[in-house]
N, CA, C and O atoms as a MOPAC input file, in Angstrom:
PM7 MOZYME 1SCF
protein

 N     48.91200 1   -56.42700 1    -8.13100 1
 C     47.71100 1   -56.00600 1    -8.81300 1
 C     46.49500 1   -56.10500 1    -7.88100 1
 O     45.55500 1   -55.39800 1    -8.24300 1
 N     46.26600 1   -56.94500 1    -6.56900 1
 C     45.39000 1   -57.32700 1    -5.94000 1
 C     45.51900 1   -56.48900 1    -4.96500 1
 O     44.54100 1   -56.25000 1    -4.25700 1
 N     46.69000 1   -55.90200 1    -4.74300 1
 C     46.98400 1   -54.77800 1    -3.64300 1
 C     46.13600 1   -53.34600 1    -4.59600 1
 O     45.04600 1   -52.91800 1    -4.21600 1
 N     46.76900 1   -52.84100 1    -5.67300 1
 C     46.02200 1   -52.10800 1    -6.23800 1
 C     44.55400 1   -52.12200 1    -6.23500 1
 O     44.03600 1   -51.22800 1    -5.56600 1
 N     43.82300 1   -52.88500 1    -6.79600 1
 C     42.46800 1   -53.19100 1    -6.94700 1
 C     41.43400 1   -52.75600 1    -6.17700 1
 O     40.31300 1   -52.27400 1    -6.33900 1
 N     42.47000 1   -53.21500 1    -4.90500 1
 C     42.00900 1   -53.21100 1    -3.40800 1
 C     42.08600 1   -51.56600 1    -2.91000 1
 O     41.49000 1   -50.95000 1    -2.02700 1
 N     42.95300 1   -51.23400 1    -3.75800 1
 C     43.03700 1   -49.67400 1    -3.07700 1
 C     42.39800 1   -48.55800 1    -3.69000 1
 O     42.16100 1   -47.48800 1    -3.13000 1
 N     41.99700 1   -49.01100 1    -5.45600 1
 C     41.19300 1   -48.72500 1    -6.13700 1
 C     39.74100 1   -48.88000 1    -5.62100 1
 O     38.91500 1   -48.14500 1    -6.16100 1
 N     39.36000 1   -49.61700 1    -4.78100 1
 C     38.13500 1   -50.58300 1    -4.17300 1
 C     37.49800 1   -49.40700 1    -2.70700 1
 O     36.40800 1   -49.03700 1    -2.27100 1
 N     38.62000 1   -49.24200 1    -2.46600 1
 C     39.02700 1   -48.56500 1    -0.99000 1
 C     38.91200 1   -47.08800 1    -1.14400 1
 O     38.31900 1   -46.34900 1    -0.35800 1
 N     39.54200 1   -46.72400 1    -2.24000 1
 C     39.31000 1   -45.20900 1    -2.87200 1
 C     38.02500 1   -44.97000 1    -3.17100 1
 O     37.34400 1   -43.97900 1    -2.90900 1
 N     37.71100 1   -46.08500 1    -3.81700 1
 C     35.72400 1   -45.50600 1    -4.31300 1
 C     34.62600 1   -45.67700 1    -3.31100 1
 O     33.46500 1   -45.27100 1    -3.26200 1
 N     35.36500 1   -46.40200 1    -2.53900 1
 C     34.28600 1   -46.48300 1    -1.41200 1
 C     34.31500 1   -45.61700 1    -0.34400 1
 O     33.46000 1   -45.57400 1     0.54100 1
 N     35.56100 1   -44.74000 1    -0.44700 1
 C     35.60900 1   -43.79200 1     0.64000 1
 C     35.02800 1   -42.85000 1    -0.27800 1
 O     34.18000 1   -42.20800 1     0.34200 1
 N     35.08800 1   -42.54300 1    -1.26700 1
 C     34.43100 1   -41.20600 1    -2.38000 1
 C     32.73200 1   -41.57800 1    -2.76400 1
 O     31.99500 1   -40.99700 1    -3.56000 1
 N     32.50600 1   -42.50500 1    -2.07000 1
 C     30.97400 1   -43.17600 1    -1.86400 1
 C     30.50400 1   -42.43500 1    -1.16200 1
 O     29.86400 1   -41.40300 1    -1.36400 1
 N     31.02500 1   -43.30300 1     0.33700 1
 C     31.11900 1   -42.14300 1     1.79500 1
 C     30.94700 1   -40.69300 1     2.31500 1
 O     30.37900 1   -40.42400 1     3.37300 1
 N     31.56200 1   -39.66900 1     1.36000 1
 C     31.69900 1   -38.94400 1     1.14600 1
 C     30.90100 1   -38.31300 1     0.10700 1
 O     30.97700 1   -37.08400 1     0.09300 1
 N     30.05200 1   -38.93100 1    -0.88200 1
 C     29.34400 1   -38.47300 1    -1.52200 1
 C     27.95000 1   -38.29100 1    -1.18000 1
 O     27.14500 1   -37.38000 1    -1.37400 1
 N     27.87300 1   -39.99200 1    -0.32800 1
 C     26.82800 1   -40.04200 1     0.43000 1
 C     26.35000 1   -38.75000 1     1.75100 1
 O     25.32200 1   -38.17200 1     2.10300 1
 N     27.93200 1   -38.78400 1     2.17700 1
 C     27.48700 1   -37.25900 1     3.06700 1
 C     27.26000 1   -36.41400 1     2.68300 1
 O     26.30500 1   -35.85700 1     3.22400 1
 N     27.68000 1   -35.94900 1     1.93500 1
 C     27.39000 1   -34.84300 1     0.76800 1
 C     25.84500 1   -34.68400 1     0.43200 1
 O     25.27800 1   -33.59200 1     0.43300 1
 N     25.31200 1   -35.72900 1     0.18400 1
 C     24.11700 1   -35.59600 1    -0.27300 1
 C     22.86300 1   -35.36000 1     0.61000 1
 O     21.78200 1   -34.81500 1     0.38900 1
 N     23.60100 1   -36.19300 1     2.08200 1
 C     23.18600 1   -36.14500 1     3.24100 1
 C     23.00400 1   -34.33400 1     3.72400 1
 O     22.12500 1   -33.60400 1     4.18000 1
 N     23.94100 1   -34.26900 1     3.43600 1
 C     24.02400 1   -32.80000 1     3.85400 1
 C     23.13400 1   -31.58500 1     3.24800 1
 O     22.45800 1   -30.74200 1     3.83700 1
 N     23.40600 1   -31.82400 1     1.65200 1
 C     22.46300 1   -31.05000 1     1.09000 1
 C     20.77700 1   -31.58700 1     1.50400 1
 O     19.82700 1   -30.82800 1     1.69400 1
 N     20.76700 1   -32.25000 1     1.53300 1
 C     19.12100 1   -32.83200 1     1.81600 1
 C     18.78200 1   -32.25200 1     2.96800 1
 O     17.59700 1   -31.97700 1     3.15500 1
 N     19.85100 1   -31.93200 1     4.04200 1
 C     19.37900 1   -31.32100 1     5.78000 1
 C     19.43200 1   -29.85000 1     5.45600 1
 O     18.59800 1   -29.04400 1     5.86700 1
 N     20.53000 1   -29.53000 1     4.64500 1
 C     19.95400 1   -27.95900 1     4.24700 1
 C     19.06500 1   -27.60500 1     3.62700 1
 O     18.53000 1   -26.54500 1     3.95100 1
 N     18.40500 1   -28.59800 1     2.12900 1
 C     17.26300 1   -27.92500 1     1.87100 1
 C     16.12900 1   -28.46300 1     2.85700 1
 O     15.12200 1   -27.77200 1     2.70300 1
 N     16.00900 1   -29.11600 1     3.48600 1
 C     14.60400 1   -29.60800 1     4.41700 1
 C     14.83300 1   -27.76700 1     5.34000 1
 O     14.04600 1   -26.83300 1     5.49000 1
 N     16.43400 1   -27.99600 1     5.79800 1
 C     16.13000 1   -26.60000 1     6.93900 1
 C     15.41200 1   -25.36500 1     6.03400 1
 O     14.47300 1   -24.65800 1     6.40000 1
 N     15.94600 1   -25.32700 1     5.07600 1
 C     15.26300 1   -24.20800 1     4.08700 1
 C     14.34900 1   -24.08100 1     3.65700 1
 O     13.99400 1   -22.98000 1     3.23800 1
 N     13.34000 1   -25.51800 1     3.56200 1
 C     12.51500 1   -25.62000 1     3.43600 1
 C     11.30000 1   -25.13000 1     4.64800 1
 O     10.37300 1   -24.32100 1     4.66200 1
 N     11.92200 1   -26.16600 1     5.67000 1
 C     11.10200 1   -25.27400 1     7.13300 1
 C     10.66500 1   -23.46700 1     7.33000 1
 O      9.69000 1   -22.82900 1     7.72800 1
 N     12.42200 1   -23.08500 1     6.63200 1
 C     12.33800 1   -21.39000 1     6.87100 1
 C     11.49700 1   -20.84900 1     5.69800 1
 O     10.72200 1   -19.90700 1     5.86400 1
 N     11.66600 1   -21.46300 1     4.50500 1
 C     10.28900 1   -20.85500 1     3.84100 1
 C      9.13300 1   -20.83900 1     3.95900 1
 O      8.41100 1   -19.89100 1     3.65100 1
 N      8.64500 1   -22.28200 1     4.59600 1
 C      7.16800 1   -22.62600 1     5.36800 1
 C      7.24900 1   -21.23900 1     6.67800 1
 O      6.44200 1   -20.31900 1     6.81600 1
 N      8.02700 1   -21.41200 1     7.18200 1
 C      7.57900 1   -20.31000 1     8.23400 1
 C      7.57000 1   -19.08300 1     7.81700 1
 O      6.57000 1   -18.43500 1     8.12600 1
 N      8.51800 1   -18.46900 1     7.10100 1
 C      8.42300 1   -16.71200 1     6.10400 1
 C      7.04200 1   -17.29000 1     5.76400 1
 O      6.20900 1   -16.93200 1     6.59600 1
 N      6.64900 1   -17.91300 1     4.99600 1
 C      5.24400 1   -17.94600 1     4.17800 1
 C      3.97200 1   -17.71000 1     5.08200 1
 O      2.90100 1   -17.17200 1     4.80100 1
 N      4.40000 1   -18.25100 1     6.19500 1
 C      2.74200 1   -18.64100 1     7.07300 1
 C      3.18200 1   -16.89600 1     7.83800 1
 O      2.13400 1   -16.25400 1     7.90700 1
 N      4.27500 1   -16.14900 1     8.32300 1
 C      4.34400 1   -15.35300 1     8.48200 1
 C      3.89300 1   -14.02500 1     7.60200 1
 O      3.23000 1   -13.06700 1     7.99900 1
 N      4.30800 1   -14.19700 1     6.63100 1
 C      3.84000 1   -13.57900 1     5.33000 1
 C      2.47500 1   -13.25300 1     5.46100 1
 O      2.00000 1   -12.12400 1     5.57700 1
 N      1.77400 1   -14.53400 1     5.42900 1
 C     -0.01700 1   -14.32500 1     5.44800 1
 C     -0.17200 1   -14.22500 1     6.63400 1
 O     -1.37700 1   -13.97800 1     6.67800 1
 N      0.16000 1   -14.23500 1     7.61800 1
 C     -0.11500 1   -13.48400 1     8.48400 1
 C      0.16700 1   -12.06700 1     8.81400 1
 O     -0.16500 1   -11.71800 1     9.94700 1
 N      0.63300 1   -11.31700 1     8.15700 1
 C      0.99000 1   -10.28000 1     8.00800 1
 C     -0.51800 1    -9.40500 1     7.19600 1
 O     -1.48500 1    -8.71100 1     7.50900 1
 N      0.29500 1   -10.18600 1     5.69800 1
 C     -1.14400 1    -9.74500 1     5.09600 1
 C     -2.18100 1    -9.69900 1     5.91000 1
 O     -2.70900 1    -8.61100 1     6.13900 1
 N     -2.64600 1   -10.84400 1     6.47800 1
 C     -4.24300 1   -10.73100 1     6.93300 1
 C     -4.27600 1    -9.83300 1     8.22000 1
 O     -5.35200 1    -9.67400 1     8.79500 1
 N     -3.31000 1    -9.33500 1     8.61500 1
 C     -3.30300 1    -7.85800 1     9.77400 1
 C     -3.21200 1    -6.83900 1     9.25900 1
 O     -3.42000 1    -5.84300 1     9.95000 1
 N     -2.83800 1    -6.66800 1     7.73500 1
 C     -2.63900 1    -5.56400 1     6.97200 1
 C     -4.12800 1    -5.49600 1     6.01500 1
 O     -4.60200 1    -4.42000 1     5.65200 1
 N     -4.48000 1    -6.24800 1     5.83100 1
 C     -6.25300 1    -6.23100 1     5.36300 1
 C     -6.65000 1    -5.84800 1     6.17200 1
 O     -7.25600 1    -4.79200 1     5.99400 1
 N     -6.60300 1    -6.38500 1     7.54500 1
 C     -7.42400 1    -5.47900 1     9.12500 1
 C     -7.51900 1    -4.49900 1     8.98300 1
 O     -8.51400 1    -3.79400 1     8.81100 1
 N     -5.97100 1    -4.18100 1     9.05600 1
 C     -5.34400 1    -2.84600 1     9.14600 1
 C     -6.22100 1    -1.52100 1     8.26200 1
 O     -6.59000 1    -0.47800 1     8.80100 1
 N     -6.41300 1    -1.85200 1     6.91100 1
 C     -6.67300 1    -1.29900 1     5.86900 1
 C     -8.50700 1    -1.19700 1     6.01100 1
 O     -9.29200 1    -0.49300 1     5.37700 1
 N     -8.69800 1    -1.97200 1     6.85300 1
 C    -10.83400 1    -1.96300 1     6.53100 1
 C    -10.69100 1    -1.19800 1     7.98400 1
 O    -11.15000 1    -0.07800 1     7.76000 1
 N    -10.31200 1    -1.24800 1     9.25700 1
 C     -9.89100 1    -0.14500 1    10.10500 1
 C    -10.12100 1     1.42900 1     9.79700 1
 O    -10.94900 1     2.24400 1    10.20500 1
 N     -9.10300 1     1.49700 1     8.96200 1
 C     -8.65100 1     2.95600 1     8.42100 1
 C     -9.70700 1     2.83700 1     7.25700 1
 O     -9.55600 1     3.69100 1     6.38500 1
 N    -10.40700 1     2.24100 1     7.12700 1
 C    -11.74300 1     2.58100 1     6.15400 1
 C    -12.46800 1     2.90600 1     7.09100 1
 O    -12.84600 1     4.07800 1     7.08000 1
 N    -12.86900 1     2.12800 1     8.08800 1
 C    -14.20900 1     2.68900 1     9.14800 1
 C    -13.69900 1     4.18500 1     9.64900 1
 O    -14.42300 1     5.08100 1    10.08400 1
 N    -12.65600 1     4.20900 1     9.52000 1
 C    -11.79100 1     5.45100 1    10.78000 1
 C    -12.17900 1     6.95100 1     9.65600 1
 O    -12.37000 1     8.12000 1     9.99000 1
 N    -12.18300 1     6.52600 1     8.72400 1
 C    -12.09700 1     7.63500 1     7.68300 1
 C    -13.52800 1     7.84000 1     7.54800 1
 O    -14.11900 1     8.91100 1     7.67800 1
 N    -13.99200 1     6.78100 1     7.29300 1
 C    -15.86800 1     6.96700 1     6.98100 1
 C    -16.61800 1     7.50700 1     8.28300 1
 O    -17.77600 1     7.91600 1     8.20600 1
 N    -15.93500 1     7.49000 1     9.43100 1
 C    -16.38100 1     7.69700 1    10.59900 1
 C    -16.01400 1     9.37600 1    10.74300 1
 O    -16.82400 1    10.26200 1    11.01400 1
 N    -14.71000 1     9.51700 1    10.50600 1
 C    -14.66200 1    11.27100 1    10.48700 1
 C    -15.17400 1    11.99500 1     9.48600 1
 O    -15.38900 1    13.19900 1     9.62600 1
 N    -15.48000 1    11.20000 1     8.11700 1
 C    -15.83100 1    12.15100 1     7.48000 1
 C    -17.68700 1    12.50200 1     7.70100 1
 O    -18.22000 1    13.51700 1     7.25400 1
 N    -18.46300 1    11.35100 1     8.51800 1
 C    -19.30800 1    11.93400 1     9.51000 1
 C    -19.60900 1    12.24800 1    10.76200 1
 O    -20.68700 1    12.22200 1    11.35400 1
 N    -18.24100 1    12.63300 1    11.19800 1
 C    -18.07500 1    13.69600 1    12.10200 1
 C    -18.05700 1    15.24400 1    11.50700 1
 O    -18.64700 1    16.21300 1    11.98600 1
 N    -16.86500 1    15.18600 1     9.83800 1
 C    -16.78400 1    16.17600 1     9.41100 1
 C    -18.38300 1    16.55700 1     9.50700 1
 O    -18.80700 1    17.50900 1    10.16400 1
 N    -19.33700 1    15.49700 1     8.61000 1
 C    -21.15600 1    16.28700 1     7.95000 1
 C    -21.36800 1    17.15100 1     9.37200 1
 O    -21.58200 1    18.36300 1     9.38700 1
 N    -21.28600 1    16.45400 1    10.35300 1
 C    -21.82500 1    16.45200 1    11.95900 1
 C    -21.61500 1    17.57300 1    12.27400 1
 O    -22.56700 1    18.17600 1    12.77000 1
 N    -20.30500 1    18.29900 1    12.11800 1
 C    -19.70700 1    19.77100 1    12.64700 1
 C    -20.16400 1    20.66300 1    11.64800 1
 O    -20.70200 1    21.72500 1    11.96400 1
 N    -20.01600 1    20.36500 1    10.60600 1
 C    -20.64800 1    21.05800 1     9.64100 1
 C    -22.24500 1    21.72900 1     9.97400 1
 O    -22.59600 1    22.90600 1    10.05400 1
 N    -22.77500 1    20.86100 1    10.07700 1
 C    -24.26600 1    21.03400 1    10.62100 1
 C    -24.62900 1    21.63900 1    11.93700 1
 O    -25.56900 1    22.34000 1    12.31000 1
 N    -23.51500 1    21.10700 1    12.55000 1
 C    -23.41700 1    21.93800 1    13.59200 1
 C    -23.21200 1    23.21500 1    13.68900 1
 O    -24.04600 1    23.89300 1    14.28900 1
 N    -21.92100 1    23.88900 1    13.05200 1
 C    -21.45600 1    25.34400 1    12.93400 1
 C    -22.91700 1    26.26300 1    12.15500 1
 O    -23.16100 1    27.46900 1    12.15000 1
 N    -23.43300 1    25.46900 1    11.74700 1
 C    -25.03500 1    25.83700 1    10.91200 1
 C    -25.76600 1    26.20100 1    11.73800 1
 O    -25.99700 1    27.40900 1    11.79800 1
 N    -26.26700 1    25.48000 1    12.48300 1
 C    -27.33600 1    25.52500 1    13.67300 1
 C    -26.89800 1    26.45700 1    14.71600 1
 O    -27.71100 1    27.09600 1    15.38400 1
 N    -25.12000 1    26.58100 1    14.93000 1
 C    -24.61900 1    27.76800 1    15.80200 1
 C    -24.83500 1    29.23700 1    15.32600 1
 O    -25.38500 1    30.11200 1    15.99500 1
 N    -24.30500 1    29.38500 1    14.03400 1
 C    -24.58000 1    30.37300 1    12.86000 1
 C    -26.39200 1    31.17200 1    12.98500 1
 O    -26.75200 1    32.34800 1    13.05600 1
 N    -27.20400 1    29.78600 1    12.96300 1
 C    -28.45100 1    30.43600 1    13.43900 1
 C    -29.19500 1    31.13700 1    14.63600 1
 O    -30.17300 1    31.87200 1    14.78000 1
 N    -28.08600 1    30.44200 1    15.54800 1
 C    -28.43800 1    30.32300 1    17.30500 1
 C    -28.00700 1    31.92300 1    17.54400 1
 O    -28.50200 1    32.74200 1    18.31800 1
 N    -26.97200 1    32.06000 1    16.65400 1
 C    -25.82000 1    33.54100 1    16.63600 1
 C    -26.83200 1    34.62600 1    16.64900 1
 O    -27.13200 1    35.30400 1    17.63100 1
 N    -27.50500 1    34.75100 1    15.01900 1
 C    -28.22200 1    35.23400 1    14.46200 1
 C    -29.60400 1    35.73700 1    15.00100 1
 O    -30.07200 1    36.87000 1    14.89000 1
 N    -30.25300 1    34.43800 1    15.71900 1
 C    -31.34300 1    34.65600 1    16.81800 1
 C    -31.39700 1    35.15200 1    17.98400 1
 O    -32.35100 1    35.79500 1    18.42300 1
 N    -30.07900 1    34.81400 1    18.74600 1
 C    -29.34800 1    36.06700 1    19.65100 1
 C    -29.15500 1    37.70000 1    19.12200 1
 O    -29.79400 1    38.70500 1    19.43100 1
 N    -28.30400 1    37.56300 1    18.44100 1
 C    -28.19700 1    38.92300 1    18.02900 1
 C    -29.70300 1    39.81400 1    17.70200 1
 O    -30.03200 1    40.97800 1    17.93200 1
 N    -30.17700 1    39.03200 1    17.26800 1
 C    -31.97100 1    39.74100 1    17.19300 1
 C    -32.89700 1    39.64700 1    18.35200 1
 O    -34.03500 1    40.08900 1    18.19400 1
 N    -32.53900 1    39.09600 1    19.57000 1
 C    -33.07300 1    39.02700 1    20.68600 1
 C    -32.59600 1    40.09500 1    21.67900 1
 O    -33.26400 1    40.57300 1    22.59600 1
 N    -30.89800 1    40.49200 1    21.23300 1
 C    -30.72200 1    41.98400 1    21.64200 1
 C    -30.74700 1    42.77800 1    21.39900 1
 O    -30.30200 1    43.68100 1    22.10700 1
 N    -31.42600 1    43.02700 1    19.92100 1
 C    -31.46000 1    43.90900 1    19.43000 1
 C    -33.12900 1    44.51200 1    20.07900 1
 O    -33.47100 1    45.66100 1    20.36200 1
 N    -33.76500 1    43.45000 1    20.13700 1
 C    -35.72300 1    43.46300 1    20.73200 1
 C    -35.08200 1    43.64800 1    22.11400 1
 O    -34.94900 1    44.84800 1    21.87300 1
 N    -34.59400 1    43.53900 1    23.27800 1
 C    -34.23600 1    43.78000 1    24.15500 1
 C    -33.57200 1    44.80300 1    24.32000 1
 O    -33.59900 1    45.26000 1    25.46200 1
 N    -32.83700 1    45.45500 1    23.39800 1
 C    -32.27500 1    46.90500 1    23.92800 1
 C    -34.04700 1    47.89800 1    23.28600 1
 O    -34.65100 1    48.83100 1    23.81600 1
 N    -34.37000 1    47.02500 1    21.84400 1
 C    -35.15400 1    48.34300 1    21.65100 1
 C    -36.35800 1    48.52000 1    22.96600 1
 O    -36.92100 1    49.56400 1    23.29600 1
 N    -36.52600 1    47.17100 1    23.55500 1
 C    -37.57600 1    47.19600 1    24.92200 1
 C    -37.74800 1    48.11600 1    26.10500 1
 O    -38.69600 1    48.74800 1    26.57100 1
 N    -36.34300 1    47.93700 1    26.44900 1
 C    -35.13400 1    48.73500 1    27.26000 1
 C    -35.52200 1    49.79700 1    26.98300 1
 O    -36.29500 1    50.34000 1    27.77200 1
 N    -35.07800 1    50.57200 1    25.60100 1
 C    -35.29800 1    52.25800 1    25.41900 1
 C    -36.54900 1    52.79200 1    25.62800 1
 O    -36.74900 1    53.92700 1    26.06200 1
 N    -37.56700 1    51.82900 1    25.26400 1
 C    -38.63300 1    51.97400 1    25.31600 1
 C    -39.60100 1    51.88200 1    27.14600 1
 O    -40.56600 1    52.61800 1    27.35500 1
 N    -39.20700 1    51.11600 1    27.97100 1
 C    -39.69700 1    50.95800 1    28.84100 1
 C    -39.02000 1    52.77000 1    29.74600 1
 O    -39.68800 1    53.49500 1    30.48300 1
 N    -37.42400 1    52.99800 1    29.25800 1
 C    -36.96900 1    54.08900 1    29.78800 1
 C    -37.26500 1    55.23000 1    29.24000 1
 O    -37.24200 1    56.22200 1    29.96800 1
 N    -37.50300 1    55.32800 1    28.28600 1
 C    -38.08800 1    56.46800 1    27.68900 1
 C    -36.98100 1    57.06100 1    26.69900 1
 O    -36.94100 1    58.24400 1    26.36200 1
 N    -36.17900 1    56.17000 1    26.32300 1
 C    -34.51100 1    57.25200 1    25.79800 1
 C    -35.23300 1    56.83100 1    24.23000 1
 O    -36.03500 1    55.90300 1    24.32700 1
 N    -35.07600 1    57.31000 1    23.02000 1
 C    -34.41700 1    57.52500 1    21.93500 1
 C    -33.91700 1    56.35700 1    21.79000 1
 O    -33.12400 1    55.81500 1    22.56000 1
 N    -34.72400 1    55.56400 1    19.97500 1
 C    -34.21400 1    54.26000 1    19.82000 1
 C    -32.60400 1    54.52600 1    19.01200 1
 O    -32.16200 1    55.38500 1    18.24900 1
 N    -32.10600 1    53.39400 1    19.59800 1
 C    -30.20900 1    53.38900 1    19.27300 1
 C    -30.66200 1    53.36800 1    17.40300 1
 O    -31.53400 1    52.74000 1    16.80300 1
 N    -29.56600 1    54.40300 1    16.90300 1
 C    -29.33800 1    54.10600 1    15.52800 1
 C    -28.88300 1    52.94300 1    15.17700 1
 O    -28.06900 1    52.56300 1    16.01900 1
 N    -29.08600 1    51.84800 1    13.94000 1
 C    -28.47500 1    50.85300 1    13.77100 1
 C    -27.52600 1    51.25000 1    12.56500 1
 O    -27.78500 1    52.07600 1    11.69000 1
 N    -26.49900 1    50.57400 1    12.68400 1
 C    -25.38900 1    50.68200 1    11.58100 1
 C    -25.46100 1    50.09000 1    10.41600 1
 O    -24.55000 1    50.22200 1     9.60000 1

């Protein structure tokens, strides 16, 4: 019976052992898991906060062409006029022309 007892004694203490590692073990996997979520996380917001960059960027980038768009706009305006003031500067220059030569002013269309 003292041999038994003893082996009963011997059995629970090796299933101690073993439980104890066990527990050991799970505790080193969640700490490691724990580490890898601390790092996804701090990665995470760091992400985000390059993707907020990212996003007020492409706000200036957009607000910036769309006054480039006003800019050309105003521009093709002022060309439109420049056109217009030419074209009437040859038109006073040919009628000058006919006139200094003596020809017959050009019909206009």
């Amino acid at each position: 019976m003292i041999n038994e007892d003893k082996e009963r004694i011997d059995k629970m203490e090796n299933q101690l052992i073993d439980m104890r590692l066990a527990v050991s073990a799970l505790l080193e996997t969640a700490t490691h898991h724990q580490r890898n979520f601390d790092t996804i996380q701090r990665n995470f917001e760091t992400m985000q906060r390059n993707f907020d960059t990212l996003v007020l960027e492409i706000r200036d980038m957009r607000s910036d062409m769309m006054q480039m768009q006003s800019d050309i706009k105003e521009i093709q305006t002022e060309i439109k006029e420049i056109q217009t003031d030419v074209r009437g500067l040859q038109t006073e220059n040919r009628r000058i022309l006919d006139i200094l030569q003596n020809r017959p002013p050009e019909q206009e269309s």
